[in-house]
C-alpha positions as CSV (number, residue, x, y, z in Angstrom):
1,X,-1.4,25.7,-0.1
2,X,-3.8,22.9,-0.8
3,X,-4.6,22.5,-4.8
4,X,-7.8,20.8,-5.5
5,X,-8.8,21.5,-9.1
6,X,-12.4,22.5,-9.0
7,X,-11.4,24.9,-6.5
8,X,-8.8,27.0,-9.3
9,X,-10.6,28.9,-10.8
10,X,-14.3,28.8,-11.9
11,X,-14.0,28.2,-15.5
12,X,-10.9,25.7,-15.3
13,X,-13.2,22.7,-14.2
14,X,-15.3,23.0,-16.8
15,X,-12.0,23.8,-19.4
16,X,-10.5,20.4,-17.8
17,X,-14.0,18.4,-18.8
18,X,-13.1,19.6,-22.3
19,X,-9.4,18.2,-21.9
20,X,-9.9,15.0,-20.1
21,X,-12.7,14.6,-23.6
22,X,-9.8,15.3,-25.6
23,X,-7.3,13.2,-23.9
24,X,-9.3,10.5,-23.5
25,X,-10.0,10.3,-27.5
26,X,-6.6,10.1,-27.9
27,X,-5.9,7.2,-25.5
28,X,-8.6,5.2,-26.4
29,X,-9.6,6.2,-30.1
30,X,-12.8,7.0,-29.4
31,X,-15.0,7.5,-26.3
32,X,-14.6,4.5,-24.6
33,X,-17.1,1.4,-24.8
34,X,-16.3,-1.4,-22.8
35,X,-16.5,-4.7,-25.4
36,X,-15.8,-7.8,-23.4
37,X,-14.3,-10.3,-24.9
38,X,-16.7,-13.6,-25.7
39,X,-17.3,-15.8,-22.3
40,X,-16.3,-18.7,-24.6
41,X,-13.2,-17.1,-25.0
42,X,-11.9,-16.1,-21.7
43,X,-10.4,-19.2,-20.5
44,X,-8.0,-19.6,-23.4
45,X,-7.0,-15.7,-23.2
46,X,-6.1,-16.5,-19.2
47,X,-4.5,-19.8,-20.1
48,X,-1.9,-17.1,-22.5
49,X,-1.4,-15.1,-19.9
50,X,-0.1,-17.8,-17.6
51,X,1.5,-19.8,-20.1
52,X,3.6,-16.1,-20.5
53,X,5.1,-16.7,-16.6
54,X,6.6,-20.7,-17.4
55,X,5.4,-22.6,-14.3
56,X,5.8,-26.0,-13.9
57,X,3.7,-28.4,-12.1
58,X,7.0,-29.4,-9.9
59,X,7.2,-25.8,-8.6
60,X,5.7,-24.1,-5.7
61,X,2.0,-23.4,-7.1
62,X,-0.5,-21.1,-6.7
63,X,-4.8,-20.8,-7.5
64,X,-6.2,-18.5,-10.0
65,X,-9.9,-17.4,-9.8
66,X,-12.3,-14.9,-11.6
67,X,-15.7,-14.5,-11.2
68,X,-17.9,-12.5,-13.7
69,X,-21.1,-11.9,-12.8
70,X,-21.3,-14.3,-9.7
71,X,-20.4,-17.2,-11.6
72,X,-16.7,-18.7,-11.9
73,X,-16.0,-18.6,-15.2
74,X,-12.1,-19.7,-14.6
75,X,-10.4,-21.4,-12.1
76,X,-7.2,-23.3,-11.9
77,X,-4.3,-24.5,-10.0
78,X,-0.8,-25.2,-11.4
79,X,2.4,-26.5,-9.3
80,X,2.6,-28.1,-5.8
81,X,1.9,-26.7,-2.5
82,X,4.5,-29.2,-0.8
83,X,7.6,-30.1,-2.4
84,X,8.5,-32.6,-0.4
85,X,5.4,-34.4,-0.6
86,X,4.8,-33.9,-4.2
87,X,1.4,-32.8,-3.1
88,X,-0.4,-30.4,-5.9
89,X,-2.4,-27.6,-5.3
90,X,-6.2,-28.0,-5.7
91,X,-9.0,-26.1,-4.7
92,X,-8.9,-27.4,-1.5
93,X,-5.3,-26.2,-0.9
94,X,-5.5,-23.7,1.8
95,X,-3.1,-20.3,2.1
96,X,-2.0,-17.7,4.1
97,X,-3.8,-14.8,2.9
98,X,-2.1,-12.4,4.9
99,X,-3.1,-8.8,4.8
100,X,-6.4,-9.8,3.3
101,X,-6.9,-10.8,6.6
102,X,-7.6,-7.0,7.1
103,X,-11.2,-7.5,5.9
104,X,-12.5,-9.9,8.1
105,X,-10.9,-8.0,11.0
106,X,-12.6,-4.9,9.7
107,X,-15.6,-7.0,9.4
108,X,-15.6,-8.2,12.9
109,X,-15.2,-4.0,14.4
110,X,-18.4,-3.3,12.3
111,X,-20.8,-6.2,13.5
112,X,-19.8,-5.4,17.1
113,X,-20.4,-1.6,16.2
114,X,-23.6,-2.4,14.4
115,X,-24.8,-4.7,17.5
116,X,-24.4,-1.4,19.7
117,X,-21.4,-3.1,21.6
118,X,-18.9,-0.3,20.7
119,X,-19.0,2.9,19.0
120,X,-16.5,3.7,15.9
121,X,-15.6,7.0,17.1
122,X,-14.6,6.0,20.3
123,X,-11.3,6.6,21.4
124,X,-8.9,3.6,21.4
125,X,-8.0,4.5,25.1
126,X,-11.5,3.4,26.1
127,X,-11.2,-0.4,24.9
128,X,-7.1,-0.2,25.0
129,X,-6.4,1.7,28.7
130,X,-2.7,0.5,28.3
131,X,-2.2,2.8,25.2
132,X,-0.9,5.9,26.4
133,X,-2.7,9.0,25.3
134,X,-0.5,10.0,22.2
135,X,-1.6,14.0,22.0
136,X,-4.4,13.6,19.9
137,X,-7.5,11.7,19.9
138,X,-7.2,8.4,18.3
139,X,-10.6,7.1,17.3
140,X,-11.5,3.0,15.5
141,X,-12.2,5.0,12.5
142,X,-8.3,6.1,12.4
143,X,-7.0,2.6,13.0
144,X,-9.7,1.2,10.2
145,X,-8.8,4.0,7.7
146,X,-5.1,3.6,8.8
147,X,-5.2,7.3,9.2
148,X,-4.4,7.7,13.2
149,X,-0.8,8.7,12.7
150,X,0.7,5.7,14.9
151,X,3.6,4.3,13.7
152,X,3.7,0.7,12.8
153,X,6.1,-0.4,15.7
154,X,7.0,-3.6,13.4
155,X,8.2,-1.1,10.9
156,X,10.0,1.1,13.6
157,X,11.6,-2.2,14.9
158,X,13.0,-3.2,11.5
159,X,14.5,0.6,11.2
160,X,16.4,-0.6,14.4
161,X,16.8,-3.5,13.5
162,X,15.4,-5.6,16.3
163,X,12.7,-7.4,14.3
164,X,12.1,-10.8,16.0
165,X,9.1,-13.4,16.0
166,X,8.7,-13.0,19.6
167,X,7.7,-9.4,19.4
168,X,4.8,-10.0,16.9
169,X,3.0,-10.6,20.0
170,X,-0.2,-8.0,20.8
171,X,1.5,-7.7,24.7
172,X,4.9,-6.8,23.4
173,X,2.8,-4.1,20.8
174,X,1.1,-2.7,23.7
175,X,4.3,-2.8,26.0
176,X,6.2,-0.9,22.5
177,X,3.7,2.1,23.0
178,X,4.1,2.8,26.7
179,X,7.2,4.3,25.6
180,X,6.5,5.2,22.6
181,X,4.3,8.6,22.0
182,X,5.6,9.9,19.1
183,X,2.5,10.1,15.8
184,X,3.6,10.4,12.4
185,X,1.2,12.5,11.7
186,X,-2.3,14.0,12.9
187,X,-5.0,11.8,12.8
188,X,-7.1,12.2,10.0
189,X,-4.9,14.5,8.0
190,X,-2.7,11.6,6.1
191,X,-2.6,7.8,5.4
192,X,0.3,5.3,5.9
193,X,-0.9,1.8,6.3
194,X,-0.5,0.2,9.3
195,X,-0.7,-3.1,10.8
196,X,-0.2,-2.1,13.8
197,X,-3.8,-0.4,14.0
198,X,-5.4,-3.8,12.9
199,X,-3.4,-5.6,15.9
200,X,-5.2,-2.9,17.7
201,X,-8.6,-3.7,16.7
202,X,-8.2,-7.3,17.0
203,X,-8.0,-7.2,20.8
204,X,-10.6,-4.6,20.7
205,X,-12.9,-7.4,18.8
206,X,-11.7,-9.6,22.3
207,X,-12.5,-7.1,24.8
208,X,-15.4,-6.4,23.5
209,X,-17.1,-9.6,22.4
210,X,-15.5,-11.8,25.3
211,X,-14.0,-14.0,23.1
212,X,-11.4,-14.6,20.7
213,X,-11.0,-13.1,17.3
214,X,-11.0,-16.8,16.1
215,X,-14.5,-18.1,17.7
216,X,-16.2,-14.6,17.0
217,X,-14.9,-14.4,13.1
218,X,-16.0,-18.4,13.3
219,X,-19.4,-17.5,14.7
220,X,-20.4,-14.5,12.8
221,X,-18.6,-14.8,9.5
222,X,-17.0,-18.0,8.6
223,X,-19.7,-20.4,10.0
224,X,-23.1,-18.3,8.4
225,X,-20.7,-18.1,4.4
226,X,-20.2,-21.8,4.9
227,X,-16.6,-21.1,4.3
228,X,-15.0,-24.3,5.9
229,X,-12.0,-24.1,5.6
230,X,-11.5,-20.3,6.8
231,X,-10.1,-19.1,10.3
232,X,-8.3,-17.1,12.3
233,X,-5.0,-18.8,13.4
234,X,-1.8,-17.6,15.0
235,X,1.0,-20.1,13.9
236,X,0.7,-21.8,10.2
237,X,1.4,-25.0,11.9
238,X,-1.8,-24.6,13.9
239,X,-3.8,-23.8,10.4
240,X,-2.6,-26.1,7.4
241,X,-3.7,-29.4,8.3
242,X,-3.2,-30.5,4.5
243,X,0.5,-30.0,4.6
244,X,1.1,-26.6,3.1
245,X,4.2,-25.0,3.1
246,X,5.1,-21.4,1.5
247,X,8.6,-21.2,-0.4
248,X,11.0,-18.9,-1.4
249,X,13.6,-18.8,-4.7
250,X,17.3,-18.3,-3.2
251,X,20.0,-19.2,-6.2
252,X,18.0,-20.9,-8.4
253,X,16.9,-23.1,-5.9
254,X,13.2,-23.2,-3.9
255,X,13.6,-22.8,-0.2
256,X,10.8,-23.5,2.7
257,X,10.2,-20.2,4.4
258,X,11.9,-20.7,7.6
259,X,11.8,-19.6,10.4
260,X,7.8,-19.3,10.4
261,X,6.7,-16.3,11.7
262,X,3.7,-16.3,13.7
263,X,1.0,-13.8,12.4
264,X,0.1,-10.5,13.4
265,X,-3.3,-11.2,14.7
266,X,-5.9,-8.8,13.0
267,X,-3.2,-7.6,10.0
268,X,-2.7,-11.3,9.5
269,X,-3.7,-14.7,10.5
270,X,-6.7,-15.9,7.9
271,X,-6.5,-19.4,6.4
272,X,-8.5,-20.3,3.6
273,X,-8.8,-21.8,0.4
274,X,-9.3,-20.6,-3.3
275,X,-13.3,-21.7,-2.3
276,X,-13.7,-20.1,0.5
277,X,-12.6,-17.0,-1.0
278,X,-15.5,-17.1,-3.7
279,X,-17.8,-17.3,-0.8
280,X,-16.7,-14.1,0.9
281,X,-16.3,-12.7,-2.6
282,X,-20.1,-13.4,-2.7
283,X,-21.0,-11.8,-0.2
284,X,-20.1,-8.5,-1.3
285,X,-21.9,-8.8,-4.8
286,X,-24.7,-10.3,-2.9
287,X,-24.9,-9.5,0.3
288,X,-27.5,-11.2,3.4
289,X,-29.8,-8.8,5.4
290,X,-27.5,-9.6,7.7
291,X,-24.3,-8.5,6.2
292,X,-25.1,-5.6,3.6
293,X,-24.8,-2.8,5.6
294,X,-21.7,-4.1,7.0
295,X,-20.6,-5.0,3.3
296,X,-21.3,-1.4,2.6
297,X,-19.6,0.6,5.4
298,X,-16.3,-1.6,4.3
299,X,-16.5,-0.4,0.7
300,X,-17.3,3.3,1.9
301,X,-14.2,5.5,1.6
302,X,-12.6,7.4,4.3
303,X,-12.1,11.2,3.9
304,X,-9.1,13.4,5.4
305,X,-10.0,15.8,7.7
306,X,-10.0,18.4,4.7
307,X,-12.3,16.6,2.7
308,X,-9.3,14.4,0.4
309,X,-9.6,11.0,-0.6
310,X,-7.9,8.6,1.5
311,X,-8.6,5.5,-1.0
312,X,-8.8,3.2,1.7
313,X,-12.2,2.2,2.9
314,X,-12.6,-0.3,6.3
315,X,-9.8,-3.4,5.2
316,X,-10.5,-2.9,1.2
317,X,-8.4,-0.5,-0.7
318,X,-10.8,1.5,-2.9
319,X,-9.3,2.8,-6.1
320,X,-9.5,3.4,-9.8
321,X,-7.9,0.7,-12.1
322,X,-7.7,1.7,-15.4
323,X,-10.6,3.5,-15.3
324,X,-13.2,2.0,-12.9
325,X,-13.5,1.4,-9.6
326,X,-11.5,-1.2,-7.7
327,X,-12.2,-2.9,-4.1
328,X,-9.0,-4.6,-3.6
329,X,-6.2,-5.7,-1.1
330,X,-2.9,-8.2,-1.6
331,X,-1.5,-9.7,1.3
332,X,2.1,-11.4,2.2
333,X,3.2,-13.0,4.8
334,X,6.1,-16.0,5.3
335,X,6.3,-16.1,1.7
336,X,2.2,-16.6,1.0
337,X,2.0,-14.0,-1.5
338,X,-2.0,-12.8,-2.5
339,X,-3.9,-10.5,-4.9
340,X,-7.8,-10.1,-4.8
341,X,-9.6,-7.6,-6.7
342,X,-12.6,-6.6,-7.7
343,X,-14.6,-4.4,-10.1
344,X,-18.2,-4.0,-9.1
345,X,-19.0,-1.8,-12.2
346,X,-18.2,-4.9,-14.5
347,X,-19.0,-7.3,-12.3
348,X,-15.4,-9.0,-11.9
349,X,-13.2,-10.1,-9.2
350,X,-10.0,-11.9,-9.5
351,X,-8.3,-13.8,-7.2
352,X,-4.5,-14.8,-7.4
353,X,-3.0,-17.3,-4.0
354,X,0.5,-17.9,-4.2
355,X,2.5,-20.3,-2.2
356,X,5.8,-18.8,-3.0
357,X,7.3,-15.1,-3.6
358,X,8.8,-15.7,-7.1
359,X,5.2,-16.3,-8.7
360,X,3.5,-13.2,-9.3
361,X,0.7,-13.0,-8.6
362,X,-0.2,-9.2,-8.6
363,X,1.2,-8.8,-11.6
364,X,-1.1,-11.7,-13.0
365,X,-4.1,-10.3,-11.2
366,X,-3.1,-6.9,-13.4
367,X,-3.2,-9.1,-16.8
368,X,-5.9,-11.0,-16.6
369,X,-8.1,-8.2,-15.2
370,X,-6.9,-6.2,-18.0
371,X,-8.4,-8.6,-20.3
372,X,-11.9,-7.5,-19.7
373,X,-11.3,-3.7,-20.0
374,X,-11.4,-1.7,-23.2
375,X,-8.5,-1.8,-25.8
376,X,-6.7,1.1,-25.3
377,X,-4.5,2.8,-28.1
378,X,-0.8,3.9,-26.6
379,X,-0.9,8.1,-25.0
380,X,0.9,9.5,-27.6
381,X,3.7,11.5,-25.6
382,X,4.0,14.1,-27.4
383,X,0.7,15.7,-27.7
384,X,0.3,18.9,-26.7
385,X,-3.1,20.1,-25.7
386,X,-1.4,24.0,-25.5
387,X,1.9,25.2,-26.8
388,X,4.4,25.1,-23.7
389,X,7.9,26.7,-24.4
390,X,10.0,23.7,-24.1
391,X,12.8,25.4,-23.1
392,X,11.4,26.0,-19.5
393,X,10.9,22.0,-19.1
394,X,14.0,21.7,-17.4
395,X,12.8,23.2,-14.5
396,X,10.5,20.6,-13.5
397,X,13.8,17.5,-13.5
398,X,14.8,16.8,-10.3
399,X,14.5,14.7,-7.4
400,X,11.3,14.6,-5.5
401,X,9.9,13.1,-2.2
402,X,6.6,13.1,-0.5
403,X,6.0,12.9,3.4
404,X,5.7,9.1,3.2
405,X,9.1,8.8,1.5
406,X,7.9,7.8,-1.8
407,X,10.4,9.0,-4.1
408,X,10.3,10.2,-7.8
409,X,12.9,11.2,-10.1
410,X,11.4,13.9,-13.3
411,X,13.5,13.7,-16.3
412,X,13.1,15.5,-19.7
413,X,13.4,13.4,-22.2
414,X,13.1,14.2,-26.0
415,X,10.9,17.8,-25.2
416,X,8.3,16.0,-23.3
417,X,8.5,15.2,-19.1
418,X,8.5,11.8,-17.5
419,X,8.5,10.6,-14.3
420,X,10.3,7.9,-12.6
421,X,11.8,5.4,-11.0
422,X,15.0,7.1,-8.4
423,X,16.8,4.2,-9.2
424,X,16.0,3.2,-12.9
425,X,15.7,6.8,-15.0
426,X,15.2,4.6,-18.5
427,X,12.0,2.8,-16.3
428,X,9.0,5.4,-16.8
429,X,6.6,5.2,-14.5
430,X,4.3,7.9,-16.6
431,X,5.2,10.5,-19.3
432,X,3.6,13.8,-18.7
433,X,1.4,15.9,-20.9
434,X,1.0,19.4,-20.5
435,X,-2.9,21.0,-19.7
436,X,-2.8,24.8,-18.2
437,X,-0.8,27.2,-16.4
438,X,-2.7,29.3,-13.6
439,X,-1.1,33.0,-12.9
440,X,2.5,32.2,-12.0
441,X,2.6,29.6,-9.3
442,X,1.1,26.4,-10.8
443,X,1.9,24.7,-13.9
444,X,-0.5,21.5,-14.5
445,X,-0.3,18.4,-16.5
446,X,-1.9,15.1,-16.8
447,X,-0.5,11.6,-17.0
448,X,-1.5,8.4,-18.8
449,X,-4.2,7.0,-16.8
450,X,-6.0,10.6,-16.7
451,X,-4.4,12.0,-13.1
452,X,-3.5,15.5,-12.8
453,X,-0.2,16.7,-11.8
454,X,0.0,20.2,-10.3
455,X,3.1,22.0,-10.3
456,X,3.8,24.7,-7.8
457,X,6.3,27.3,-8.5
458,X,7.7,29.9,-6.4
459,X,9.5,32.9,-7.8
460,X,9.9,30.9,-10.9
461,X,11.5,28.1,-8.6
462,X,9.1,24.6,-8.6
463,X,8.6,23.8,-4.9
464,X,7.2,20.4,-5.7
465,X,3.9,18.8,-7.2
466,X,0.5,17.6,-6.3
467,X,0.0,13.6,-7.5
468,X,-2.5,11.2,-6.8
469,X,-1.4,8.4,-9.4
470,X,1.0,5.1,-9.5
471,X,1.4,4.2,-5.8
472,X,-0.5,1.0,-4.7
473,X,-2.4,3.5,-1.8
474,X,-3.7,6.5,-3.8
475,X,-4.1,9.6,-2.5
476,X,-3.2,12.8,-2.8
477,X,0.5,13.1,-2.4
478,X,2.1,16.2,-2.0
479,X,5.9,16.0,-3.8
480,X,8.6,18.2,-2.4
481,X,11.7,19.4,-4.9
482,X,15.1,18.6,-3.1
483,X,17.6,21.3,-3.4
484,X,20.6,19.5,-4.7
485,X,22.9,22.5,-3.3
486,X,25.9,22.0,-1.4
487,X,24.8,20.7,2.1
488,X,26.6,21.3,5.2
489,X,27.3,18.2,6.6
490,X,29.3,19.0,9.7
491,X,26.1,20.6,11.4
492,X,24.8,17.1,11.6
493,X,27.2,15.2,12.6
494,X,27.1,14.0,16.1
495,X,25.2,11.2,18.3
496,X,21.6,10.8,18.5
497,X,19.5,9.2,20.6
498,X,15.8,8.6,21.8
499,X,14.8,7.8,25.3
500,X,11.6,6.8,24.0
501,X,12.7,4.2,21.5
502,X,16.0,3.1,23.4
503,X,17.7,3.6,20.2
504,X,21.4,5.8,19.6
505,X,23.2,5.9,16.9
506,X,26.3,8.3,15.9
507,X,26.5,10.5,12.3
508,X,30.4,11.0,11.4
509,X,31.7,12.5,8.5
510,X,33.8,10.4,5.5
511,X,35.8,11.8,3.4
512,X,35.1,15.6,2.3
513,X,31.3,15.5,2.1
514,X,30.2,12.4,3.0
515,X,28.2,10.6,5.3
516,X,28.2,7.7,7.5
517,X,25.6,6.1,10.1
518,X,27.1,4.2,12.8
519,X,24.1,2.1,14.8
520,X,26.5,0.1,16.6
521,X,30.3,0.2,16.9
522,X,31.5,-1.9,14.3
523,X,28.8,-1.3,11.7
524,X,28.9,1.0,9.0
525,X,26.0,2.5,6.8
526,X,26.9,4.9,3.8
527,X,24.5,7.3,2.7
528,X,23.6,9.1,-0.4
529,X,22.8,12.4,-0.5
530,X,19.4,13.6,-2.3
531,X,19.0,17.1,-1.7
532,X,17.8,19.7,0.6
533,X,17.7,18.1,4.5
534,X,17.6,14.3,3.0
535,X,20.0,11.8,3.2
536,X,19.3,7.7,2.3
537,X,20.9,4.5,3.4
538,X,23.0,3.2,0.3
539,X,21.2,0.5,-1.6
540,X,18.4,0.6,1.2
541,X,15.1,2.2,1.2
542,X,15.6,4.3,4.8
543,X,15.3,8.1,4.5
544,X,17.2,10.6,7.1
545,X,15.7,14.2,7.5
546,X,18.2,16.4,9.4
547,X,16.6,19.3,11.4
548,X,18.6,21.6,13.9
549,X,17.8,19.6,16.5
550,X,16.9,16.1,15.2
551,X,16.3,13.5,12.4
552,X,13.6,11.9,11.7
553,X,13.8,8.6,10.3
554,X,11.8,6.4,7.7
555,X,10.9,4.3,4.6
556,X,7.9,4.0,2.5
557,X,5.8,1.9,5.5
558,X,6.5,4.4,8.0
559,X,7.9,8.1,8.4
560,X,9.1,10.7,10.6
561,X,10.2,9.0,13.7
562,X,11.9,11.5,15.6
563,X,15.3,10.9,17.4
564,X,16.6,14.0,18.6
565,X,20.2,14.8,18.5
566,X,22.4,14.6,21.8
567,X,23.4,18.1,23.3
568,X,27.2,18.5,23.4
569,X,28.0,19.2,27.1
């Protein structure tokens, strides 16, 4: 069953209006008018937030920019960007962006498309003949939208546990899916970001401009923005001529990331500075002849094949925050850590480059973009928009898990439903409030930030729920109940292995209902049990569903890779 909620019933939409009204007078006081702070005043509200994280100028550093209205209004660097130099970070200090990286590549597709050199539904088998056909066409839309359903084989090979430098190479990608058929999912039907599909599109850009990603980016992008300091580069040493290094905090002490990884070319592998960044900032807000319908195709959103929001448009995540509309994308790679967004409605971006992991700077993106937004006056949890017989919350706690193994935990706590954290119950991630009931199979409510929650219920039993809200990729998730009944572990015990992915491991049994996952002989993985068919690595983020005949395997970056279970003779 597919729940969207203007398709309930006819009057609901318009009863929901009236709610969402309601609700949003609570939350904010009043209908909400944005009131931005004075200009004068902005700097010395940022300058609070930072002084909130203690950095010191002998630290590993990181650039802060905002931009309101196309003019900087605050920029500033704090700490070092080599320690061993005692170099400090300036605005000509230049970072790995990493995933951000995603834009320009996305960039570079749309120009070749726009010249009439390729065509974004094309199948990638046309510009890719290596790539086996994987039962489904596979179009440059899916790989853009990261909606085709590949797997991202980086992903798969730290699930085996055979992630090495060497195979961040495009040949060894290509050489990964020869073997490797298996989708996730049907393209078009689902999301899972994937870095893998913008490896893909990078060679495509090759193939089909003659050149490298580097000189075409250079040519068409970098060189006509003025950004000089920007490029495409596969090793770090090859692209931070001013000394740069990227750290990491291992007991209490800062570390240089080592061993450099080289970058994924297309997901990764952009250098520039703080700058350079206002300058392809810029040319969204402003766009040339030459680049707005580009600029516009990136910020369009892609839809599922049933019409859902994927919130992902072509390399730029496109989202609510807080109430308006975000283009935005982090990035990390070899302990570079990034945050850009942007909020075209108030005319705001933010940019946040880190040289090192422990200096966050998504959360310090979050705080200084919530300076600009309307006060908002704390959802008061226990408002109820209907009465609701409180004695029937119970039914709703459990564990839940969606396709992409993002997992939720539903707890009732003083008469009113929260969800959260698997791991951290007292952490709440948002406390529910109820809104309708429709016949007897769904039960809806609404969270904090205004996203509806449907409940499904089956013979009075909920199945799962229907969630859009708190994931970094929005869209909408389906949640599925586990069944914390007795399971059966002796049916899935046994060896498994997967031609396709080389890979065999063996399930055995500890104890009297307990499970262990042997990769190799003299490891040992415990799992935890969850519910239903789903098992979990102890104290790691891998998920084990156990079908007759196989389990498929995953985290939150990748799901349901399939190793089927070996016969006995």
């Amino acid at each position: 069953m597919n729940i969207e909620t203007s398709t309930i019933l006819p009057n609901l939409a318009m009863r929901l209006t009236v709610v969402l009204g309601l609700i949003t007078q609570c939350i904010f006081g009043q209908t909400p008018k944005l009131e931005i702070s004075k200009i004068d005043s902005i700097p010395k509200n940022i300058d609070s937030v930072l002084s909130k994280f203690n950095f010191k100028q002998n630290n590993p550093g990181l650039s802060v920019m905002v931009i309101k209205d196309g003019e900087v209004i605050y920029k500033k660097n704090i700490g070092l960007s080599n320690l061993q130099t005692k170099t400090p970070v300036t605005d000509n200090t230049i970072f790995n962006i990493g995933s951000v990286t995603k834009q320009f590549t996305a960039f570079c597709i749309l120009k070749l498309a726009e010249e009439g050199k390729l065509n974004l539904d094309d199948s990638i088998q046309k510009y890719i003949p290596k790539l086996p056909y994987f039962g489904e066409i596979i179009t440059l839309n899916h790989l853009l939208s990261n909606t085709s359903g590949i797997p991202d084989y980086l992903e798969v090979l730290a699930l085996k546990n055979q992630y090495k430098k060497k195979r961040l190479k495009t040949e060894y990608m290509l050489d990964f899916y020869k073997n490797y058929h298996t989708l996730s999912f049907k393209p078009g039907t689902s999301f899972s970001y994937c870095n893998t599909g913008y490896m893909m599109l990078c060679v495509i850009v090759e193939r089909v401009s003659g050149t490298s990603i580097e000189k075409y980016a250079q040519e068409n992008i970098f060189k006509p923005l003025k950004m000089k300091s920007a490029k495409f580069t596969n090793l770090e040493s090859d692209g931070m001529p001013d000394g740069t290094r990227s750290y990491y905090l291992a007991k209490n002490k800062f570390k240089a990331h080592k061993p450099i990884q080289p970058n994924a070319m297309g997901a990764t592998g952009v250098f520039c500075t703080i700058d350079d960044y206002r300058k392809w900032d810029a040319n969204f807000t402003q766009p040339t002849a030459a680049t707005k319908n580009i600029v516009a195709k990136m910020k369009q959103e892609y839809f599922f094949n049933n019409g859902g929001n994927s919130g992902y448009g072509a390399g730029i995540l496109v989202k609510p925050y807080k109430g308006f509309l975000s283009e935005e994308h982090s990035g990390g790679w070899n302990s570079f850590l990034v945050q850009f967004r942007r909020l075209p409605e108030l005319g705001l971006s933010v940019f946040v480059a880190s040289i090192s992991t422990s200096n966050q700077p998504f959360k310090i993106c979050d705080e200084i973009t919530d300076l600009f937004l309307p006060k908002r006056i704390p959802t008061d949890p226990t408002l109820k928009i209907n009465n609701y017989n409180l004695s029937d919350l119970n039914i709703f706690t459990g564990t839940y898990l969606d396709a992409n193994n993002v997992i939720r935990k539903i707890i009732n706590k003083n008469d009113s439903l929260t969800i959260t954290n698997y791991n951290d119950t007292n952490k709440a991630i948002q406390k529910l409030i109820y809104l309708h009931t429709v016949g007897d199979s769904i039960v809806q409510f609404i969270d904090g930030e205004l996203d509806t929650v449907h409940f499904l219920q089956k013979e009075k039993r909920v199945i799962g729920f229907y969630w859009t809200g708190s994931t970094y990729f929005r869209f909408k998730r389906f949640y599925e109940k586990l069944d914390v009944s007795k399971f059966n572990v002796e049916k899935i015990c046994g060896n498994y292995h997967s031609e396709e992915l080389k890979y065999k491991f063996k399930i055995k049994k500890k104890g009297s209902n307990q499970l262990i996952l042997k990769p190799i002989f003299f490891l040992n993985y415990d799992f935890d049990y969850l519910g239903s068919n789903v098992f979990k690595v102890k104290n790691e983020p891998i998920y084990f569903r156990f079908y007759n005949n196989y389990v498929s395997v995953g985290n939150e970056w990748t799901s349901n890779i399939i190793i089927p279970k070996v016969k006995n003779k």
